[in-house]
N, C-alpha and C positions, 0 to 999 in steps of 0.2 A: 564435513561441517560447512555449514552457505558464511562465505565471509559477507560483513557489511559493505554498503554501497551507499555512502551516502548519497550519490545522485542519483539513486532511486527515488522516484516519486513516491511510492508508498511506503517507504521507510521514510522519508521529509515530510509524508503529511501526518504520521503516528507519531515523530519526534517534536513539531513543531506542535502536538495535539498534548504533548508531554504524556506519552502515555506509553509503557513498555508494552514488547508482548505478548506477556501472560493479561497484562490487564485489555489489551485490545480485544482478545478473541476471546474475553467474556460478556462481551458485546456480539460477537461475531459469530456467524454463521459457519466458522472453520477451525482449525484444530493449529497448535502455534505452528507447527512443519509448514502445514500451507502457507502460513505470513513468512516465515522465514521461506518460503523460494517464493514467493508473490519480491517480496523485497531483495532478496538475493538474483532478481530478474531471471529466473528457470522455470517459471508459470508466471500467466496471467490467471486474476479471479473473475469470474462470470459477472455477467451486468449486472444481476442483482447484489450481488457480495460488493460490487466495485461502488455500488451504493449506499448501503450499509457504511460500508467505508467510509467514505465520503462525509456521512451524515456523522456518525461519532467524532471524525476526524476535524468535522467545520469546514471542509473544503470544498471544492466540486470533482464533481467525476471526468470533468474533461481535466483537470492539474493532473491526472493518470494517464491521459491517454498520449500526453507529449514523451517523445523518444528521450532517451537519457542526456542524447546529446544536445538537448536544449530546443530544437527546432520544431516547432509545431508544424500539425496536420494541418494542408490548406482546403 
C-alpha cells in the first residue's frame, strides 16, 4: 500500500482542491492506483494528465514540477 506524502505536490494540490481520490479521477484521465503512486512519488503523470490536474485542482502545472524538497527548477 503507497503511504501519504504530504509534501507531495499532487497530493497538496488535490487536498488543498478538497477533493479525495475517488472524486479526483472522476475528472481524470487515470484510474485511482495512478494518483495514488503519482502522490505517493513512484510515478510521474504525462503532460497532458499533469494538466488536467492542474485545471480541476486550480493550480498550475509548474506547483508539480518543484522536487519535494522545496527547491525549484532554475
Amino acid at each position: 500500500m503507497n503511504r501519504p506524502n504530504k509534501n507531495n505536490p499532487y497530493q497538496k494540490a488535490r487536498e488543498n482542491a478538497k477533493l479525495t481520490q475517488e472524486k479526483a479521477v472522476e475528472s481524470l484521465p487515470v484510474e485511482v492506483r495512478s494518483l495514488q503512486y503519482y502522490e505517493a512519488g513512484r510515478r510521474h503523470p504525462n503532460l497532458e494528465c499533469a494538466r488536467k490536474m492542474a485545471d480541476l485542482y486550480g493550480c498550475s502545472v509548474n506547483d508539480f514540477l518543484r522536487p519535494e524538497g522545496g527547491n525549484a527548477h532554475a
